[in-house]
C-alpha positions as a Python dict, from the first residue, in 0.01 Angstrom:
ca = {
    (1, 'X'): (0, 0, 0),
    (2, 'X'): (45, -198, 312),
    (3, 'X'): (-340, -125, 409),
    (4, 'X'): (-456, -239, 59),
    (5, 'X'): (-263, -606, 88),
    (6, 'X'): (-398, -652, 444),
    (7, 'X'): (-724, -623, 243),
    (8, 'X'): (-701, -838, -12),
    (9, 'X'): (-581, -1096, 199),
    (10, 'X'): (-853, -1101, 456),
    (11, 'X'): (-1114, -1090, 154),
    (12, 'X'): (-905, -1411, 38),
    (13, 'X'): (-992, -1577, 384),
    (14, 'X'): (-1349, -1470, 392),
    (15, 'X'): (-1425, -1636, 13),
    (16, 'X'): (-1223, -1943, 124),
    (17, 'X'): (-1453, -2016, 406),
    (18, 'X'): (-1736, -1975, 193),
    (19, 'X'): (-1597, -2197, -75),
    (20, 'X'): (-1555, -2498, 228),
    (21, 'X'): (-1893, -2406, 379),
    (22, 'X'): (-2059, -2489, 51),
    (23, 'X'): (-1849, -2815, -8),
    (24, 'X'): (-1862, -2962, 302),
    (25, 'X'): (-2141, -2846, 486),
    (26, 'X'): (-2373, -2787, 113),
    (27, 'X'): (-2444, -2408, 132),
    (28, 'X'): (-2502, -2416, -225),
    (29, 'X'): (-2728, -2682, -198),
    (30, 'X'): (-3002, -2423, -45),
    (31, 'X'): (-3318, -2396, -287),
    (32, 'X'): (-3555, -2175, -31),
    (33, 'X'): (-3783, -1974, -214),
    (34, 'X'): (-3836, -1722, 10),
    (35, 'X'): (-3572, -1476, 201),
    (36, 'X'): (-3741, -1609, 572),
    (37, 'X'): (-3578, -1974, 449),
    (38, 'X'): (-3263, -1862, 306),
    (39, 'X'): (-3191, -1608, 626),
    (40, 'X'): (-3275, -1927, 865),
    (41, 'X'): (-3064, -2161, 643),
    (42, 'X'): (-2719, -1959, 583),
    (43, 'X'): (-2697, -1844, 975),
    (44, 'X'): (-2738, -2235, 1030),
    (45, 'X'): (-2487, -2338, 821),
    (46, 'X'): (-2215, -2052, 934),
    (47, 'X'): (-2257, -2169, 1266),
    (48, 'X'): (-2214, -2518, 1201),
    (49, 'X'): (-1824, -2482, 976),
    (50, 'X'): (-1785, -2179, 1301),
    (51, 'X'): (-1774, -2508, 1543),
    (52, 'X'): (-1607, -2715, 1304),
    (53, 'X'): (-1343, -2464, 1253),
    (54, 'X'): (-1284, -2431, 1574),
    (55, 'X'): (-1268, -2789, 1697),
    (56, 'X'): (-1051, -2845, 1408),
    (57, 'X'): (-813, -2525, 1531),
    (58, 'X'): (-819, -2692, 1883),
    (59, 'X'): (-741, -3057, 1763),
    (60, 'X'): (-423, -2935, 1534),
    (61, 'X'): (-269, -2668, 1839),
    (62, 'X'): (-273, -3008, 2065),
    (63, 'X'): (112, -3128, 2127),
    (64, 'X'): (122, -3533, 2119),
    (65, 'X'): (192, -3702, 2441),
    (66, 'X'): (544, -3782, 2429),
    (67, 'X'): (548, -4187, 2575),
}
């Protein structure tokens, strides 16, 4: 049971950073018409929300300077 929740949530986290790829970096916006374009294009765009994900990770586990 515990191996079926593990799952479910990691499938949660995978379709969440689809659903911010396509707002903010416009994944869905994509009209190739042909698989070369689209393969080129969705690589491009996973790598680009992969930075921003992780410069936003890095900003937030910062601690302010205490003054």
């Amino acid at each position: 049971m515990q191996e079926l929740v593990n799952v479910e949530g990691t499938r949660w986290r995978i379709e969440e950073c689809f659903e911010t790829a396509k707002n903010e970096f416009g994944l869905d916006h994509n009209e190739t018409r042909s698989w070369h374009g689209w393969h080129r294009y969705v690589p491009l765009v996973m790598l680009a929300y992969a930075v921003m994900a992780s410069v936003r990770y890095q900003a937030n586990s910062q601690k302010p300077k205490k003054t």
